[in-house]
mmJSON file of the N, C-alpha and C atoms, coordinates in Angstrom:
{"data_MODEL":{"atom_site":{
"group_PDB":["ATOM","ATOM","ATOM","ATOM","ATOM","ATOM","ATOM","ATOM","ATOM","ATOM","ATOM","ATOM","ATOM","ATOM","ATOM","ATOM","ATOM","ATOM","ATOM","ATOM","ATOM","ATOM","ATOM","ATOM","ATOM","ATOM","ATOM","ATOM","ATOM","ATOM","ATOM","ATOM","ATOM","ATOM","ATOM","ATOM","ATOM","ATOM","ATOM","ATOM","ATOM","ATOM","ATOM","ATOM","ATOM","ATOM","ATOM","ATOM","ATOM","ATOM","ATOM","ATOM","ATOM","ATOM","ATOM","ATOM","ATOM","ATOM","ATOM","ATOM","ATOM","ATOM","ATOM","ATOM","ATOM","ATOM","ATOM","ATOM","ATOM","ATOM","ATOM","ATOM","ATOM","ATOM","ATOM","ATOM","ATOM","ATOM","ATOM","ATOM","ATOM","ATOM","ATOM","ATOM","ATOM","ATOM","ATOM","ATOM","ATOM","ATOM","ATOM","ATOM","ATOM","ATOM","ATOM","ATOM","ATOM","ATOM","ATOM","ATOM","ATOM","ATOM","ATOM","ATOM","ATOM","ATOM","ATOM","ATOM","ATOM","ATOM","ATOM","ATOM","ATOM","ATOM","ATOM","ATOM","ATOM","ATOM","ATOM","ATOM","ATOM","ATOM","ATOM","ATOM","ATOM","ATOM","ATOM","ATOM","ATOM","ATOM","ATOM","ATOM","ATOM","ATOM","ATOM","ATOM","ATOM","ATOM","ATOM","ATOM","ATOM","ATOM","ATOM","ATOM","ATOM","ATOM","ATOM","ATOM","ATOM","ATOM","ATOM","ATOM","ATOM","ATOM","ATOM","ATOM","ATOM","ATOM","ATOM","ATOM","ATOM","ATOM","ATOM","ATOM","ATOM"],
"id":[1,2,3,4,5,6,7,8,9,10,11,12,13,14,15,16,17,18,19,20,21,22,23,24,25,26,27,28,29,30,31,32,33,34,35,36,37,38,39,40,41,42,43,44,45,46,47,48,49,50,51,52,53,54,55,56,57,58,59,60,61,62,63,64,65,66,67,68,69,70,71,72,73,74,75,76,77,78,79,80,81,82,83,84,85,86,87,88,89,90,91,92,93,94,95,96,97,98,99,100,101,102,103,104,105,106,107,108,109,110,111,112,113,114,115,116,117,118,119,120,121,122,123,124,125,126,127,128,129,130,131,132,133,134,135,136,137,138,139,140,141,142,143,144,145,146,147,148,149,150,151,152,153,154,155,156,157,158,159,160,161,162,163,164,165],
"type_symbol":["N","C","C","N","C","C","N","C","C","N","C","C","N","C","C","N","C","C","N","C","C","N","C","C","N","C","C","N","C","C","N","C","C","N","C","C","N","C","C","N","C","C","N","C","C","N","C","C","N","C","C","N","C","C","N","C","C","N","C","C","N","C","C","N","C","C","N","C","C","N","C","C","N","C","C","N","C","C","N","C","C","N","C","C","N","C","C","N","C","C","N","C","C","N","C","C","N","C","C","N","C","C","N","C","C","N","C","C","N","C","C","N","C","C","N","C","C","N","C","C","N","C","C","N","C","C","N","C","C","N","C","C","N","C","C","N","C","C","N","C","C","N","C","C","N","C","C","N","C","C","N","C","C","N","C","C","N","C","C","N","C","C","N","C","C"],
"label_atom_id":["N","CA","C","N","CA","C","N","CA","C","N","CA","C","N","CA","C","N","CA","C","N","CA","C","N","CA","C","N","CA","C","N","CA","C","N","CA","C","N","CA","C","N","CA","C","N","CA","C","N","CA","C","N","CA","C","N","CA","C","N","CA","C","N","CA","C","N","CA","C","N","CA","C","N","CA","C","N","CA","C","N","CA","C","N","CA","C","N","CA","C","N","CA","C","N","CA","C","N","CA","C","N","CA","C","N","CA","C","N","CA","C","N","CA","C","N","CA","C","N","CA","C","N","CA","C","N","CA","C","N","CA","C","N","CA","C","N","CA","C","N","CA","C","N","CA","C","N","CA","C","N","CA","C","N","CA","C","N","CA","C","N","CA","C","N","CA","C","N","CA","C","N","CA","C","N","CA","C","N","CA","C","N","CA","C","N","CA","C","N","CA","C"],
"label_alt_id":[null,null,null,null,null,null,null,null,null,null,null,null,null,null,null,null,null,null,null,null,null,null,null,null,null,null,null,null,null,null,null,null,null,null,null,null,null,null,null,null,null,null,null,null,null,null,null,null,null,null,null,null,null,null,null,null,null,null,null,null,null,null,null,null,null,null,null,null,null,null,null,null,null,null,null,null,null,null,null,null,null,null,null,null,null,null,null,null,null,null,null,null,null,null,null,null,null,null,null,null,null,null,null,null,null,null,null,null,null,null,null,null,null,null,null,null,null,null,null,null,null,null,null,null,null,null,null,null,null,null,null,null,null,null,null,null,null,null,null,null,null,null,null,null,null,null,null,null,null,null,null,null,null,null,null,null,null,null,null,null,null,null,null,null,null],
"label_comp_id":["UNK","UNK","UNK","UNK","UNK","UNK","UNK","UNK","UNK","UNK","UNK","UNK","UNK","UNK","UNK","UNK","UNK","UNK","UNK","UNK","UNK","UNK","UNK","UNK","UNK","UNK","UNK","UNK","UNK","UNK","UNK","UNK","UNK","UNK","UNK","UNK","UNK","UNK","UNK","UNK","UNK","UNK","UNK","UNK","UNK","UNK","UNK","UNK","UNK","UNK","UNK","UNK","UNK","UNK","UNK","UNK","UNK","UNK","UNK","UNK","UNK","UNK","UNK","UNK","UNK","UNK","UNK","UNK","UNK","UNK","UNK","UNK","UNK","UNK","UNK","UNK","UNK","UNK","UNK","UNK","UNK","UNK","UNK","UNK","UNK","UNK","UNK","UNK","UNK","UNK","UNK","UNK","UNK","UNK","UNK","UNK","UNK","UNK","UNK","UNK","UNK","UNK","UNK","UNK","UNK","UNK","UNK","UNK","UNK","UNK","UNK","UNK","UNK","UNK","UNK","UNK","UNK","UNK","UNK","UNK","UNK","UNK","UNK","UNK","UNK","UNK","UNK","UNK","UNK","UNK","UNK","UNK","UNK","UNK","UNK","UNK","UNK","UNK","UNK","UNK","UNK","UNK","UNK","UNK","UNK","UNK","UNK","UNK","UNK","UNK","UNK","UNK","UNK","UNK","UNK","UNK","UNK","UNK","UNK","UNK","UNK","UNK","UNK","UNK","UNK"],
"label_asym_id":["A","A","A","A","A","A","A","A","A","A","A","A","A","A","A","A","A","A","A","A","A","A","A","A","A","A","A","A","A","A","A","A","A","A","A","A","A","A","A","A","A","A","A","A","A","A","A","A","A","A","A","A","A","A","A","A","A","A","A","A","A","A","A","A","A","A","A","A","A","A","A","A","A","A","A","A","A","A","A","A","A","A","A","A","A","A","A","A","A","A","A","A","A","A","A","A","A","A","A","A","A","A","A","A","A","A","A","A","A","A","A","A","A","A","A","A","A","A","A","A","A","A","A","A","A","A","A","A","A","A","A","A","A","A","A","A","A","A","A","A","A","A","A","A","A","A","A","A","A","A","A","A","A","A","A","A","A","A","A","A","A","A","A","A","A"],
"label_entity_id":["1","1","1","1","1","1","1","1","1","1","1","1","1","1","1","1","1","1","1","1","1","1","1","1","1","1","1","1","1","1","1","1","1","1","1","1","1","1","1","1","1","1","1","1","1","1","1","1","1","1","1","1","1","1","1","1","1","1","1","1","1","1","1","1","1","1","1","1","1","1","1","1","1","1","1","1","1","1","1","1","1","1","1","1","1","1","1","1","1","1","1","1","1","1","1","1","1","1","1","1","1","1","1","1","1","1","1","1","1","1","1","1","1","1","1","1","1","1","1","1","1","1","1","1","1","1","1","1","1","1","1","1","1","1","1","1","1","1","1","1","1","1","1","1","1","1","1","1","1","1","1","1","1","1","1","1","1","1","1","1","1","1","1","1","1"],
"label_seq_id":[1,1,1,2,2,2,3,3,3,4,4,4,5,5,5,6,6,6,7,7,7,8,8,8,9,9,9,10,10,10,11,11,11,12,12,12,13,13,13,14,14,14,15,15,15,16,16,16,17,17,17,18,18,18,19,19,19,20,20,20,21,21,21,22,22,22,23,23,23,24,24,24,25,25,25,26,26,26,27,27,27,28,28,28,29,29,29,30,30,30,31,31,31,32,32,32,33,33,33,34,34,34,35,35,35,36,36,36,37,37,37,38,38,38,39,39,39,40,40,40,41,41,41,42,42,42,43,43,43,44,44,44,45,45,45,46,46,46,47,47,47,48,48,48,49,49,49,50,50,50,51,51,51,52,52,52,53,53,53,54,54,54,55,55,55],
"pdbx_PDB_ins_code":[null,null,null,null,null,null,null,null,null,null,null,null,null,null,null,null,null,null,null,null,null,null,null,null,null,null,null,null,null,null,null,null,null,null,null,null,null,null,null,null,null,null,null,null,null,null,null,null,null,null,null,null,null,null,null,null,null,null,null,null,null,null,null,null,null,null,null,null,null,null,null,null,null,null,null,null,null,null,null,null,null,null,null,null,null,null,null,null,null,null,null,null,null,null,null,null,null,null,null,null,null,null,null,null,null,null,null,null,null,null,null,null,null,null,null,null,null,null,null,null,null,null,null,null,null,null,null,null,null,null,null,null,null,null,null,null,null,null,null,null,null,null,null,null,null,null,null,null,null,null,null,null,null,null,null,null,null,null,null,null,null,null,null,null,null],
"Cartn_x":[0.858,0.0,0.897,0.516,1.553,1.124,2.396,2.252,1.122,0.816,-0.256,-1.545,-2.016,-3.245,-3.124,-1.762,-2.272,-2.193,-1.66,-2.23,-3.476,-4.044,-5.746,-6.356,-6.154,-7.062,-6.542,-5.318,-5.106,-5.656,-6.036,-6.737,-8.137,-8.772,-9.873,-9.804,-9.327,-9.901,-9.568,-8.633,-8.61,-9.854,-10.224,-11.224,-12.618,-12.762,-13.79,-13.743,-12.146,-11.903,-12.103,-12.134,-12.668,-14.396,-15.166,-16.557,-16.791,-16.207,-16.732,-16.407,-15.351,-14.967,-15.556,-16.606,-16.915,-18.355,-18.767,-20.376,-20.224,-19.102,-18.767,-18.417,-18.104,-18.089,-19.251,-20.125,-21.701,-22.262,-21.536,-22.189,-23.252,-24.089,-24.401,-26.323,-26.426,-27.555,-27.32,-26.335,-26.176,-26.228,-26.431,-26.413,-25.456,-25.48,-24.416,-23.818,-24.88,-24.248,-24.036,-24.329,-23.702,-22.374,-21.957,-20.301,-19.73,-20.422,-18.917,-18.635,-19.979,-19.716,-18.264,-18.882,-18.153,-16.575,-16.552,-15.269,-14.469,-15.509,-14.428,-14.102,-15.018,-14.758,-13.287,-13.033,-12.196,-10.877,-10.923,-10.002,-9.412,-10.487,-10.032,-9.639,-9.947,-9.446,-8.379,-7.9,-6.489,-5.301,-6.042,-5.118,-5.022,-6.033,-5.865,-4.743,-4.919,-4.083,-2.367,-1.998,-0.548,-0.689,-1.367,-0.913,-0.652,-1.32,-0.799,-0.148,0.332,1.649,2.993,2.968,3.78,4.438,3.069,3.588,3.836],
"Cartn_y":[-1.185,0.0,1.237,2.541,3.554,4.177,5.049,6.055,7.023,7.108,8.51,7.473,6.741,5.568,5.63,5.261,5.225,6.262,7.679,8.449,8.653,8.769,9.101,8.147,6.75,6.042,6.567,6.618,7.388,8.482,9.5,11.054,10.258,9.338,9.309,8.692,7.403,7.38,8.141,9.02,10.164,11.251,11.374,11.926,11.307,10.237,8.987,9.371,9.341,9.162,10.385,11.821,13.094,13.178,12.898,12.693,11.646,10.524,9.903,9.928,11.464,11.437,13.063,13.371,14.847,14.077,13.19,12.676,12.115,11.748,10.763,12.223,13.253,14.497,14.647,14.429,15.447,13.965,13.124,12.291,12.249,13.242,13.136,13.06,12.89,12.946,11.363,10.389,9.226,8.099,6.916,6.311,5.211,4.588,3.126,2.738,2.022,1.327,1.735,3.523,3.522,4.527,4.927,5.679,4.15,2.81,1.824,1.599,1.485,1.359,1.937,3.483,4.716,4.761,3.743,4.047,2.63,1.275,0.472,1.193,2.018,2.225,3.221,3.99,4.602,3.874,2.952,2.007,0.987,0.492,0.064,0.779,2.281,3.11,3.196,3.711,3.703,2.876,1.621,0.074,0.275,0.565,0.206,1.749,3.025,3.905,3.298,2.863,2.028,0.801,0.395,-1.201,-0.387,0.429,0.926,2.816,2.995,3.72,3.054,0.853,0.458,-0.56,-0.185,-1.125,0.364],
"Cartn_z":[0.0,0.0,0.0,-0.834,-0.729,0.546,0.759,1.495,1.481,0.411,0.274,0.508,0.108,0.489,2.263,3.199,4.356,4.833,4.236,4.923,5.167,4.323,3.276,4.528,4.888,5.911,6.917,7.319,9.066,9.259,8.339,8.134,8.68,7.732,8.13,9.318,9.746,11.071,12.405,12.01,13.208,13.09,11.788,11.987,12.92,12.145,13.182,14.669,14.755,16.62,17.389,16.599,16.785,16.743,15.935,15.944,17.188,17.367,18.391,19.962,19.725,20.818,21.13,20.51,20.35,21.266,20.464,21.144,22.303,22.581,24.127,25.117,24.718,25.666,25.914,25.568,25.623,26.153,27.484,27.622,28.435,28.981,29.606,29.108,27.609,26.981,26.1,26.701,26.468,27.174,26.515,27.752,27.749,28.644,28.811,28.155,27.262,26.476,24.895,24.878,23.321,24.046,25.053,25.817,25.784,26.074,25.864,24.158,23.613,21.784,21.582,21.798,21.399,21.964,23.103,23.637,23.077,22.569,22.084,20.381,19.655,18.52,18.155,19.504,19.83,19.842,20.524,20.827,19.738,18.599,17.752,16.443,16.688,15.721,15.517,16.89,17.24,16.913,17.549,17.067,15.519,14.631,13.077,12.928,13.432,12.746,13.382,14.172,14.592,13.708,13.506,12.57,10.944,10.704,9.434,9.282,10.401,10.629,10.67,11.14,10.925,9.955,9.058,7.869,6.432],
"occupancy":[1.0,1.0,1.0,1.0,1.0,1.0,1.0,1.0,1.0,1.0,1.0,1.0,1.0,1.0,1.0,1.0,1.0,1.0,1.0,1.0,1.0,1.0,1.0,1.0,1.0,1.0,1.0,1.0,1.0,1.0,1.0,1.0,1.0,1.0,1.0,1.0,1.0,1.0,1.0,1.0,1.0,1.0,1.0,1.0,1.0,1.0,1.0,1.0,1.0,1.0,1.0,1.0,1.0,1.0,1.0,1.0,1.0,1.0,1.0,1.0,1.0,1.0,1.0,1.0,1.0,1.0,1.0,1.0,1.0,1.0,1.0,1.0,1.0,1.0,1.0,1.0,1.0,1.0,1.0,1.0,1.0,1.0,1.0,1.0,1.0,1.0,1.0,1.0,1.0,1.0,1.0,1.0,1.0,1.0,1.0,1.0,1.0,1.0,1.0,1.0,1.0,1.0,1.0,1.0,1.0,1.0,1.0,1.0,1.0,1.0,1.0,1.0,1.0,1.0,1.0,1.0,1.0,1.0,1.0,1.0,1.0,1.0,1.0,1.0,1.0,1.0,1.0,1.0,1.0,1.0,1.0,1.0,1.0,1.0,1.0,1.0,1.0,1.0,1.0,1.0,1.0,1.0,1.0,1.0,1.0,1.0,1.0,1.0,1.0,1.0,1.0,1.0,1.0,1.0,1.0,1.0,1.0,1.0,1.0,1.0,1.0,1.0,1.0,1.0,1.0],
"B_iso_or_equiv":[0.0,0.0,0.0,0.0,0.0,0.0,0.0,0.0,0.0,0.0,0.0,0.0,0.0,0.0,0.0,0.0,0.0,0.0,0.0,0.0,0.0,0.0,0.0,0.0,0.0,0.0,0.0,0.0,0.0,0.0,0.0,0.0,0.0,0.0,0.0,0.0,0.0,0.0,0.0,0.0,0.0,0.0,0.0,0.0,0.0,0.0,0.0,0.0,0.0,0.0,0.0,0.0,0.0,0.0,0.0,0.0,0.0,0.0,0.0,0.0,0.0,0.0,0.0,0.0,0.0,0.0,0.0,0.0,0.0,0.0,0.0,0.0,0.0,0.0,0.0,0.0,0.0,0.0,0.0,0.0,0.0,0.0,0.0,0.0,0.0,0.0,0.0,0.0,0.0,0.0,0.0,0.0,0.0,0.0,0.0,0.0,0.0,0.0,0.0,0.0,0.0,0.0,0.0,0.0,0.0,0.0,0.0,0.0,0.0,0.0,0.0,0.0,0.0,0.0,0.0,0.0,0.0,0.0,0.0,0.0,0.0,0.0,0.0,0.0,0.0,0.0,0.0,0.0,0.0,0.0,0.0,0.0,0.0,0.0,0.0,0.0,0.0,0.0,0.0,0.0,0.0,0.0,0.0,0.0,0.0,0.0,0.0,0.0,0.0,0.0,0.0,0.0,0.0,0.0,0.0,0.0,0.0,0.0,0.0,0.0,0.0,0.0,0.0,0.0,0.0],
"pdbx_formal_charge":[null,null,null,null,null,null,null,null,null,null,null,null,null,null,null,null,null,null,null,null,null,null,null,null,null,null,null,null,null,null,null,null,null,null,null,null,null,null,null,null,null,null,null,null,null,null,null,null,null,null,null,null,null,null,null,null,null,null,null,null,null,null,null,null,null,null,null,null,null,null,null,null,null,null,null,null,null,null,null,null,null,null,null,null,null,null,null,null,null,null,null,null,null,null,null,null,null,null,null,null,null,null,null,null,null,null,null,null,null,null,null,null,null,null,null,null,null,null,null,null,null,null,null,null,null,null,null,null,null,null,null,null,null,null,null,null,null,null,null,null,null,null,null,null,null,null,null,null,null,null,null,null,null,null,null,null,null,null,null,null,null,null,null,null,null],
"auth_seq_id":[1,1,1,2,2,2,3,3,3,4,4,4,5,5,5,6,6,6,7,7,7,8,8,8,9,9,9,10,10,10,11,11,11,12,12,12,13,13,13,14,14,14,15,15,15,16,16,16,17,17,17,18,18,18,19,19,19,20,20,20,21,21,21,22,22,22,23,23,23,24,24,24,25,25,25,26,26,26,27,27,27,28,28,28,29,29,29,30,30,30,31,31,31,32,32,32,33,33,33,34,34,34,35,35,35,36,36,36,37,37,37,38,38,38,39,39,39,40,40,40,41,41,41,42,42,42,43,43,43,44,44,44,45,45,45,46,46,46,47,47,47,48,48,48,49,49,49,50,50,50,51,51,51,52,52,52,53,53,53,54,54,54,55,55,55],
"auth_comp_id":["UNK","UNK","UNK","UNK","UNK","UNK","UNK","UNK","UNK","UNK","UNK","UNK","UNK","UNK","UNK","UNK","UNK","UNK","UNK","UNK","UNK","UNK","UNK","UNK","UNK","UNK","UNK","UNK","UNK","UNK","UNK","UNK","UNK","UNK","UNK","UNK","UNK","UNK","UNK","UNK","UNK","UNK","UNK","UNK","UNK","UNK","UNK","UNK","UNK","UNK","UNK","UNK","UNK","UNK","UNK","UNK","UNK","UNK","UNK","UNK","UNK","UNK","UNK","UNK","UNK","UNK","UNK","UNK","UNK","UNK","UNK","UNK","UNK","UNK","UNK","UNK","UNK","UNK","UNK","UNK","UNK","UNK","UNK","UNK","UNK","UNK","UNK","UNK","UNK","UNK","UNK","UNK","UNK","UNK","UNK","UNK","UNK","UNK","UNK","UNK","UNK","UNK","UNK","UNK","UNK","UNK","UNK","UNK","UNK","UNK","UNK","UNK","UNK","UNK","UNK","UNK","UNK","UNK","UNK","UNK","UNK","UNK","UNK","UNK","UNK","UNK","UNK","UNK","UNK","UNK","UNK","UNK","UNK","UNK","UNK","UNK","UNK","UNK","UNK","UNK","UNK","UNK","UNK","UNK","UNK","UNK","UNK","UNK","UNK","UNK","UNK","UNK","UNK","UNK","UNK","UNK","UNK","UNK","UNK","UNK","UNK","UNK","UNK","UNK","UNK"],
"auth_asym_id":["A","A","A","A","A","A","A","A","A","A","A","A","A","A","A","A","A","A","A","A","A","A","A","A","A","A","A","A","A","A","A","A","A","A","A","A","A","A","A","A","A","A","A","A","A","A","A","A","A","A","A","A","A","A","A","A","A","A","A","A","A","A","A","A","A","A","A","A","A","A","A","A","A","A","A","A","A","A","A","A","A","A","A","A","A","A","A","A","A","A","A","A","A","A","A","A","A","A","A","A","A","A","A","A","A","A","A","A","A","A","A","A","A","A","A","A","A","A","A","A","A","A","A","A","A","A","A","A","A","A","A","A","A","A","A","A","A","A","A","A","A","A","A","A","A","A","A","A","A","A","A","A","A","A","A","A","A","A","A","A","A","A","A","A","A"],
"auth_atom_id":["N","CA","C","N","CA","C","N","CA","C","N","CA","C","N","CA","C","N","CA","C","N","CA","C","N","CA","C","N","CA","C","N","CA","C","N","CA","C","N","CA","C","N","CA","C","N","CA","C","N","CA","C","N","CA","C","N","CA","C","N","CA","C","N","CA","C","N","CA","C","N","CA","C","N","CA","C","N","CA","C","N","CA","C","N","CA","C","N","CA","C","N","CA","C","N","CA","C","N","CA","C","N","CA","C","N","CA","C","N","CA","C","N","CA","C","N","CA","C","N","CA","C","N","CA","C","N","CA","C","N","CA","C","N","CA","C","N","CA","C","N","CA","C","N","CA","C","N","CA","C","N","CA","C","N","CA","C","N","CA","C","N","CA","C","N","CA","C","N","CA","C","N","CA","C","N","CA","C","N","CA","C","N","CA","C","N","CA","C","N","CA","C"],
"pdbx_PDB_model_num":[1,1,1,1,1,1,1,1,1,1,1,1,1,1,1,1,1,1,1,1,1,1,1,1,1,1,1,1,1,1,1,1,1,1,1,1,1,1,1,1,1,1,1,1,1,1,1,1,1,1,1,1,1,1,1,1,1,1,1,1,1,1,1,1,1,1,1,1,1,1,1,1,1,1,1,1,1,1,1,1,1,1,1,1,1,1,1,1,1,1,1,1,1,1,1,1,1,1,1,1,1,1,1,1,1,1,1,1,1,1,1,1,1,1,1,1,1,1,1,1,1,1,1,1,1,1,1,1,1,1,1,1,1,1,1,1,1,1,1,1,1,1,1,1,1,1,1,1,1,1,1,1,1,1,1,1,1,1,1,1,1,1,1,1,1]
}}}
């Protein structure tokens, strides 16, 4: 995969991890179980932008 391709996906899922971390602030009009969704989607964002920062 080039360089410019993983940038283009690390852009987007930092963006992802900004939107879902914009709705997990305002948690207090949420409930339970979509702050854990939101916090594993966070979590596996992350993992995918390091697995392809290291390839």
């Amino acid at each position: 995969m080039g360089t410019k391709k993983q940038a283009q996906i690390i852009t987007r899922l930092a963006h992802l991890i900004t939107k879902r971390s914009e709705r997990l602030s305002n948690q207090n009009s949420l409930s339970t179980s979509v702050s854990i969704k939101l916090t594993q989607e966070i979590k596996t964002y992350c993992f995918l932008i390091r697995v392809f920062q290291e390839n």
